[in-house]
N, C-alpha and C positions, 0 to 999 in steps of 0.2 A: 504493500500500500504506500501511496506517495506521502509523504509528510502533510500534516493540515494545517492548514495558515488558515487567520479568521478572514484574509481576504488574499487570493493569488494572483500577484501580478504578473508573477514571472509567465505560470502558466498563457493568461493572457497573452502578454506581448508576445510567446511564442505563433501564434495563432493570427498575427497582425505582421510580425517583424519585414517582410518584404515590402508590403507598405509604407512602413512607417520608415525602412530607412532608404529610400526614395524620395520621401515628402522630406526626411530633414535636408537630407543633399540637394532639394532642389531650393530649397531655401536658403543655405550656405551659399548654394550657387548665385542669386540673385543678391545676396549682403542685403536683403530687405528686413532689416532684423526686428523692427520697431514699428507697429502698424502699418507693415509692411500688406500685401494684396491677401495672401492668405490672413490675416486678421478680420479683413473687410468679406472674404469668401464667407468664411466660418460664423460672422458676424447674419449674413443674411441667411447661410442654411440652415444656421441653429433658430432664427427667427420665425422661415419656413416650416421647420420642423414643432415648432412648439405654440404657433398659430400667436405666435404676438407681432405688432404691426415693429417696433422696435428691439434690438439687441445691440449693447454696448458693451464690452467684453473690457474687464479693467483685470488689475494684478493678482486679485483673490476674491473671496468670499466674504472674508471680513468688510475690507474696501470696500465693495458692492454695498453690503449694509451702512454705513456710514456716506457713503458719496449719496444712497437714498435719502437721508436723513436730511443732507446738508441740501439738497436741489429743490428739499419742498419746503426751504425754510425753516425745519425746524430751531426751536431757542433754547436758552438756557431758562429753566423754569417750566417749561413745557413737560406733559407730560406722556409716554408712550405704554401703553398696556401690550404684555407679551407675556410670555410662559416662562418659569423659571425651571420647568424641568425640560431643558435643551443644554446644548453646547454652550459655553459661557460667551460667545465670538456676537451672540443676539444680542446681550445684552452689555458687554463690555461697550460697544460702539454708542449704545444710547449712554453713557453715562462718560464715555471721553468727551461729548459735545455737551454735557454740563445740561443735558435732558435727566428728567426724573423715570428712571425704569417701576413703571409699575406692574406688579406680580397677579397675572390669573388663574385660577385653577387649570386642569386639565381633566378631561374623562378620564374614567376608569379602561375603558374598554378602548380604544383608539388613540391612549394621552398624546391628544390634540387640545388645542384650548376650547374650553366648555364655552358657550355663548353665553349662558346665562352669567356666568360670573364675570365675562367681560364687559357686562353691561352693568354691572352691579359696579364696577372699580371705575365706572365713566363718570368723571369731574370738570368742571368749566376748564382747567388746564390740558385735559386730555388733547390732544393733536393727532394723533395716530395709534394702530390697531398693528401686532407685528406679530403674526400667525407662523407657525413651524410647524410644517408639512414632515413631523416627524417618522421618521426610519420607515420612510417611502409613502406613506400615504398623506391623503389632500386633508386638509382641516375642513369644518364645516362654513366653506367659503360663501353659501345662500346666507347663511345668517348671519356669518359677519359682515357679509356685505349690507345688507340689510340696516345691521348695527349703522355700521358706518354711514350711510346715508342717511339712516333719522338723526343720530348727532352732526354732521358736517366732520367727521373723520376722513384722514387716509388711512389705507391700508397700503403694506409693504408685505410682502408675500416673503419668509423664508424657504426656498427653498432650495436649499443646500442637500436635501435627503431625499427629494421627493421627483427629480427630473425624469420625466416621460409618463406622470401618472395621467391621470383621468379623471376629472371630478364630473358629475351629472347634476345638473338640477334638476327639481321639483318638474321641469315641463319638458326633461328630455333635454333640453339643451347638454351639450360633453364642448368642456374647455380643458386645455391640457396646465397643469398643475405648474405658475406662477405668469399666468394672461389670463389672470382674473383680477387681480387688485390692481391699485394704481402704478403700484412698482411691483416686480419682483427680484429677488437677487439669490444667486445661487452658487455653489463652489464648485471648482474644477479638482481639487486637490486628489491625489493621486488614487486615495482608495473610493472615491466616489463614483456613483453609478457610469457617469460620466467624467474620468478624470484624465488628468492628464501627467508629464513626468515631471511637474515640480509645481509651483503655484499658477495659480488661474480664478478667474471670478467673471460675471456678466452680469449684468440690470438688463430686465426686461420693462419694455412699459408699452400700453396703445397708444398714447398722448404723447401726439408729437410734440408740443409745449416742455410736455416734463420729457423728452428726451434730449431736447435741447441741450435743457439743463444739466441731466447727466452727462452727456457731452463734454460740458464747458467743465462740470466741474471735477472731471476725469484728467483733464488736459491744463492744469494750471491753473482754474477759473478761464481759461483766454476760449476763443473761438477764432479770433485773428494772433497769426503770431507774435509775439512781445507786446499785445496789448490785452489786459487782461480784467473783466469787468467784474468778477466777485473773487473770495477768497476759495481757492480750489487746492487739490492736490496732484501730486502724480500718481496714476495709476491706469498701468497700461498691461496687456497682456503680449509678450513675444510674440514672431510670429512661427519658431520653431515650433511653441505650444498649441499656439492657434492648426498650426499644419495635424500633428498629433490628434486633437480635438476631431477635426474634418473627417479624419479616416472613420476614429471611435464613434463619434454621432452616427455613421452609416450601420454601427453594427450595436446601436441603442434599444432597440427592439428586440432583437437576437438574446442581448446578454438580461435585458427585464424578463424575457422567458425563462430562459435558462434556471436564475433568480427562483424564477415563482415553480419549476421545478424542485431546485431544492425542499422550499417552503413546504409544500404540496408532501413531501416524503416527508420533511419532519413534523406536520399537523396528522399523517396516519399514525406513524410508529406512537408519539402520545399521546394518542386517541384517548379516553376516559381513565386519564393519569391520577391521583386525586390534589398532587400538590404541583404540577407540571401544568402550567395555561399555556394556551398557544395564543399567536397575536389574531386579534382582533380583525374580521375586516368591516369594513367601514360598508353601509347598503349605499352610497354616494360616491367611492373611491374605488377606483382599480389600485392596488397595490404593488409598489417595484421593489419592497425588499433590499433597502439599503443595509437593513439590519433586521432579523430574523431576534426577537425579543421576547422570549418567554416572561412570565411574572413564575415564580418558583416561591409560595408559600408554604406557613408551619416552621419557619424560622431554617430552613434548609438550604436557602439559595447562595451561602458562604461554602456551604460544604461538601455542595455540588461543584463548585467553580473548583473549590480544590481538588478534588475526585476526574475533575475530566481535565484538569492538567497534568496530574500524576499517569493517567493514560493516554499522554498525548494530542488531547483536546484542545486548544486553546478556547478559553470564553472570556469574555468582558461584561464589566459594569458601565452600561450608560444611561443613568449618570447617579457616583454615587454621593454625591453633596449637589442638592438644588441650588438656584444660585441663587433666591433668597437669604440661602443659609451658609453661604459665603463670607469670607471675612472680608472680601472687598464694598460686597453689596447686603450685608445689615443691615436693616433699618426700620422703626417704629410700626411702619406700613403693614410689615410683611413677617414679624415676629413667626416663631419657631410653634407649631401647631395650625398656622394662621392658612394652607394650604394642603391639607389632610390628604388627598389624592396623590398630590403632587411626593408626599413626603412619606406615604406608603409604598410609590413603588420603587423610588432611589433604595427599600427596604428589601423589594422583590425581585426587581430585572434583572435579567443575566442573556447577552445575546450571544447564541453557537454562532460558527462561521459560517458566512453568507458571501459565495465567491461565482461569480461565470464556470471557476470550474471545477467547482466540486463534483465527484462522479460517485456512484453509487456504493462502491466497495469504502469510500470515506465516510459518506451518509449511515450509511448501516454500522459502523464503527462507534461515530459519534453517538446517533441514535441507543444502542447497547450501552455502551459508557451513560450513558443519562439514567437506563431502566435498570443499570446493575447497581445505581446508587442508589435504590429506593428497595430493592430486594435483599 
């Protein structure tokens, strides 16, 4: 059996490398290193591909989030509602620009942010709604949208985990997961459904007004060279990355299957487990399985992580301090019990490996490694 990685890139690349090392060389070739023409290619196909009228492609994920922030104006004193059980990268961005990060619950069953508590945490300073389309599936974007438009909110779509889902609404309408809100922003980074071989990020938007904006303020604040009309940064993506990108996007469909393969094999083997959940799907989402997330209660889910690394398993905790309960981001709001969902499952989760190429003699390993913990 081949070793199990909780994600294979190696595997991967092997399966692309003629590809991809044609696309770098043709980019050496041309010394277009810096929003060079494959930037602007990868720019419209990924645009193409995810039905948003705009794609800006900057340096990361995090960037994306924050260049959001800074294009719609947001201030200092302002305030942004988002989920504290994510990645810290959502919320570190709202709280460099001197915005107040405010903490909403999340469901049990999808920990996406709950609507109702989003509405519950909306104050005259509110300014935006910052939804994470967590370990591949779409939040409940009908009702935040919803939300958002009875207060005069934006929304910023994280979707750093969730590229190539499917969200449906209520009349049938299917948008594909982050060209639904006013921005959305997502990561390239290498273990991502879509990643690439070092850092990467994009903002999506339909509004060309707010594209602009992202634009300008990708690029300096300027739109004309050496003149530059607001306070902006740098953040650009290669066009070595970009070229990478191009190929991977072609084969984004392929590896969400693959993905929901695995899935699919490990929701039968723990079929009526009693302390082993499997992840939720969403009756609104198609799911891509960025991360394959059990909740593991009865106080077992430490000793199951230990149990299937001593067998060769690799598993992860995401995530086990919310960032409410962060020593960065403490604060009166969001006190310690004050998000009970949230803070039951950093208590539960434990995600197996979730790879394009996981194959079945490693499935049926892992899977056993789980059921021989509990026998």
């Amino acid at each position: 059996m081949k070793p199990i990685q909780m994600v294979d890139l190696v595997g991967q690349y092997q399966r692309i490398k003629p590809e991809v090392g044609a696309a770098l060389q043709r980019v050496i070739d041309s010394t277009a290193f810096i929003n060079g023409p494959e930037v602007k290619e990868f720019e419209k196909e990924l645009a193409a591909y995810n039905g948003s009228k705009h794609v800006i492609a900057c340096a990361n994920g995090t960037d994306a989030l924050q260049i959001a922030m800074m294009a719609l104006g947001l201030r200092p004193g302002d305030e942004v509602i988002t989920a504290s059980f994510t990645f810290v990268a959502t919320v570190e961005v709202v709280a460099l620009l001197g915005i107040t990060p405010v903490f909403a619950d999340v469901l049990p069953g999808t920990f996406n942010l709950d609507p109702a508590d989003i509405e519950r945490k909306i104050t005259p300073k509110t300014k935006a709604i910052v939804p994470v389309h967590l370990f591949g599936q779409v939040a409940d974007m009908e009702a935040i949208m919803a939300i958002a438009k009875k207060h005069g909110l934006y929304v910023i779509e994280d979707n750093a985990q969730a590229i190539g889902a499917e969200y449906t609404f209520s009349d049938g309408t299917k948008r594909k997961s982050g060209s639904i809100g006013h921005i959305a922003s997502t990561s390239f980074f290498p273990s991502k459904n879509l990643g690439c071989y070092g850092d990467g990020g994009a903002l999506f938007t339909n509004d060309d007004d707010i594209a602009k904006k992202l634009r300008r303020v990708c690029n300096h604040g300027s739109e004309v060279r050496y003149y530059h009309e607001v306070v902006g940064v740098n953040s650009r993506l290669d066009s070595l990355q970009a070229a990478i990108l191009r190929i991977k996007l072609k084969h984004l469909d392929e590896y969400g299957a693959a993905r929901n393969r695995a899935a699919a094999f490990y929701d039968d083997a723990f079929k009526g487990m009693e302390h082993v959940h499997t992840p939720v799907r969403s009756g609104t989402s198609t799911h891509v399985f960025h991360q394959y997330t059990l909740r593991v209660t009865g106080g077992h889910r430490d000793g199951l992580k230990a149990h299937l690394e001593a067998h060769g398993v690799p598993a992860m905790i995401y995530y086990p301090v919310s960032c409410h309960l962060q020593h960065a981001y403490k604060g009166d709001r969001s006190p310690e019990g004050s998000l009970p969902v949230t803070e039951q499952l950093t208590r539960e989760v434990l995600s197996l490996p979730m790879s394009t190429e996981l194959d079945n003699e490693q499935l049926t390993h892992i899977t056993a490694t789980v059921k021989g913990f509990f026998n």
